[in-house]
Every structure is written in C-alpha cells, then in structure tokens.
C-alpha positions, 0 to 999 in steps of 0.5 A: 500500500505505502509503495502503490498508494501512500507514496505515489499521493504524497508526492503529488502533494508535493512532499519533498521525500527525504528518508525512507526506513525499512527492516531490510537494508538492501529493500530501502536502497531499492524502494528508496532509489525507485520512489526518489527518497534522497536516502535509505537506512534501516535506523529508525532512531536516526531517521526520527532525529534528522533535522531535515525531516519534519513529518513522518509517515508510518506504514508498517504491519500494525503492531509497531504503528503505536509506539512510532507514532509516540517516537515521532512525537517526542522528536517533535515530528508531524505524523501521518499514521496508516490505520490503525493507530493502536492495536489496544488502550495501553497503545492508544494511551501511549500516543495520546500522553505524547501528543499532548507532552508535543502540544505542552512543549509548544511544538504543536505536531500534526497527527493524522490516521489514514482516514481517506474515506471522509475524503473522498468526493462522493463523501465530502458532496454527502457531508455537504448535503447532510450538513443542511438538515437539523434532524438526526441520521441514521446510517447504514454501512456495509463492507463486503470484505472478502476473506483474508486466510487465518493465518495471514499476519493481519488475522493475528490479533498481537500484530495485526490486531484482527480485521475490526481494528486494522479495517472497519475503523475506516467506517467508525471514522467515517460514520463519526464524520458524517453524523458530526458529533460524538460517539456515545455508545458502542454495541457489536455483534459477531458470527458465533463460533462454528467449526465450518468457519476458522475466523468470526470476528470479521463477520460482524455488525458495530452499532453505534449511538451519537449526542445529537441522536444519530445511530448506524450500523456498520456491517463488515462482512468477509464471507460474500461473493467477491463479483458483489459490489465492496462497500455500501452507504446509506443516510435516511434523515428528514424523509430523504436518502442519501446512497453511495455504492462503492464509491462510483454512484451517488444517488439522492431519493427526495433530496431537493435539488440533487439527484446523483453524482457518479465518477468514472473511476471508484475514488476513495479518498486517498490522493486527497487524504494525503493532500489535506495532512500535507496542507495541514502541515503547511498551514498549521491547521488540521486535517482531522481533529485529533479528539476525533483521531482518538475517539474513533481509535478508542470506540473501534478498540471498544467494538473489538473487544465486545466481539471477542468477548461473544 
C-alpha cells in the first residue's frame, strides 16, 4: 500500500521525500532509489532525529504503528499514521500522553490516521448535503470484505490486531464524520463460533449511538461473493436518502435539488487524504481533529473487544 498508494499521493502533494526506513537494508536502497527518497537506512532512531525531516509517515504491519507514532512525537515530528493507530488502550494511551507532552512543549505536531474515506468526493458532496438538515441520521454501512486466510499476519490479533481494528475503523471514522458529533455508545455483534468457519470476528455488525441522536450500523462482512459490489452507504434523515455504492454512484431519493453524482473511476479518498495532512502541515491547521483521531481509535478498540468477548 505505502509503495502503490501512500507514496505515489504524497508526492503529488508535493512532499519533498527525504528518508525512507525499512527492516531490510538492501529493500530501502531499492524502494528508496525507485520512489526518489534522497536516502535509505534501516535506523529508525536516526531517521526520527534528522533535522531535515519534519513529518513522518508510518506504514508498517500494525503492531509497531503505536509506539512510532509516540517516537515521532517526542522528536517533535508531524505524523501521518496508516490505520490503525493502536492495536489496544495501553497503545492508544501511549500516543495520546505524547501528543499532548508535543502540544505542552509548544511544538504543536500534526497527527493524522489514514482516514481517506471522509475524503473522498462522493463523501465530502454527502457531508455537504447532510450538513443542511437539523434532524438526526441514521446510517447504514456495509463492507463486503472478502476473506483474508487465518493465518495471514493481519488475522493475528498481537500484530495485526484482527480485521475490526486494522479495517472497519475506516467506517467508525467515517460514520463519526458524517453524523458530526460524538460517539456515545458502542454495541457489536459477531458470527458465533462454528467449526465450518476458522475466523468470526470479521463477520460482524458495530452499532453505534451519537449526542445529537444519530445511530448506524456498520456491517463488515468477509464471507460474500467477491463479483458483489465492496462497500455500501446509506443516510435516511428528514424523509430523504442519501446512497453511495462503492464509491462510483451517488444517488439522492427526495433530496431537493440533487439527484446523483457518479465518477468514472471508484475514488476513495486517498490522493486527497494525503493532500489535506500535507496542507495541514503547511498551514498549521488540521486535517482531522485529533479528539476525533482518538475517539474513533478508542470506540473501534471498544467494538473489538465486545466481539471477542461473544
């Protein structure tokens, strides 16, 4: 992801690439010759401490996202943190004392979890759409996600952390844009255990409640057909829906004035996420709020732990 998508965007931001630090010596010469890094090592304490480098972008398997993050910040560096940001709430805590040690010390650092569906066109023309009503929303989300074998790194709860933290936080984040108020409540449900299924916790709805009265339910499913569409949103409010179906159709029912609002190509947000946190670092403003970064984080650890409890 960071070679295909997270570099390639940051670029075209105009990011000035400085290092790039990998586990292997010989993979950061050859990634960071190809993405024009100006240099390549495997020390990350060096590369958190150079002067010519003020932000730091963490793509690594999901274990290590939380203790770099907090290293970043203590060297007084902006961060852009692939989701999620902490596997659990000792993680979690970890970068939030962190944050706020850079925010005491003046320093002010951006952080930013690659959130980039609130990004998006279809996303941000919904926002604008919903912002006009006073009533409260209720969502309905649903990720057909595909399965991901037992084995594979992402399912091992002590380094991926499980499907829910490393992927359906995306919709917590976006359900929390979208309503624009906080989340109050947390409820989940998961496949029960069955031995014709090695994995049931990425089958599973998360239910949440927000301040203002807003609800949905998020839907993350990895046992559909891989030729069914991948992601579904639906707003009813004030005797209107909004749907987006997998970020290619937008269509309005009852919305005065809009109708629909289609793309040629399926644009999740991700250029444009990438964008608004190098803006941010330049202007000094923020791309998310940080008590949302940690909002969402903690309400997504919250679901987790509910299914795993069933």
């Amino acid at each position: 992801y960071a070679s295909r998508v997270l570099i390639p965007a940051l670029k075209k931001a105009g990011a000035q690439l400085q290092t790039i630090v990998t586990s292997g010596g010989l993979s950061a010469a050859i990634a960071g010759q190809r993405d024009g890094f100006a240099a390549a090592t495997t020390e990350v304490a060096a590369a958190l401490s150079d002067a010519a480098v003020n932000t730091v972008v963490i793509a690594t398997r999901h274990d290590s996202h939380a203790q770099l993050a907090a290293q970043a910040l203590d060297n007084g560096k902006h961060v852009f943190v692939e989701k999620p940001l902490a596997l659990d709430l000792a993680q979690l805590d970890q970068v939030e004392i962190a944050h706020r040690a850079a925010a005491a010390r003046g320093a002010a650092p951006q952080l930013m979890v690659g959130f980039n569906r609130r990004f998006a066109p279809q996303v941000v023309r919904m926002k604008s759409l919903l912002d006009r009503v006073s009533e409260p929303k209720s969502f309905l989300m649903v990720m057909n996600a595909g399965a991901i074998p037992a084995h594979h790194w992402t399912q091992d709860l002590a380094v991926g952390g499980g499907r829910i933290i490393g992927e359906a936080c995306h919709f917590i984040d976006l359900m929390r844009f979208l309503a624009g108020a906080p989340i109050t409540s947390v409820a989940a449900r998961r496949m029960g255990d069955t031995p014709q299924v090695a994995v049931c916790e990425d089958k599973a709805t998360i239910t949440l409640g927000f301040a203002d009265g807003s609800f949905g339910t998020i839907m993350y499913l990895a046992n559909g057909a891989s030729t069914f569409p991948k992601e579904r949103i639906e707003v009813f409010t004030a005797g209107r829906v909004l749907q987006i179906d997998n970020f290619r159709r937008m269509t309005g029912y009852g919305w005065p004035g809009f109708r629909s609002h289609n793309l040629l190509r399926q644009d999740k947000g991700q250029a444009a996420c990438a964008a608004a946190f190098l803006q941010a670092v330049r202007a000094g403003d923020l791309a998310i709020p940080a008590d949302q970064i940690f909002e969402v984080a903690r309400a997504t650890i919250e679901a987790a732990t509910l299914l795993r409890g069933q």
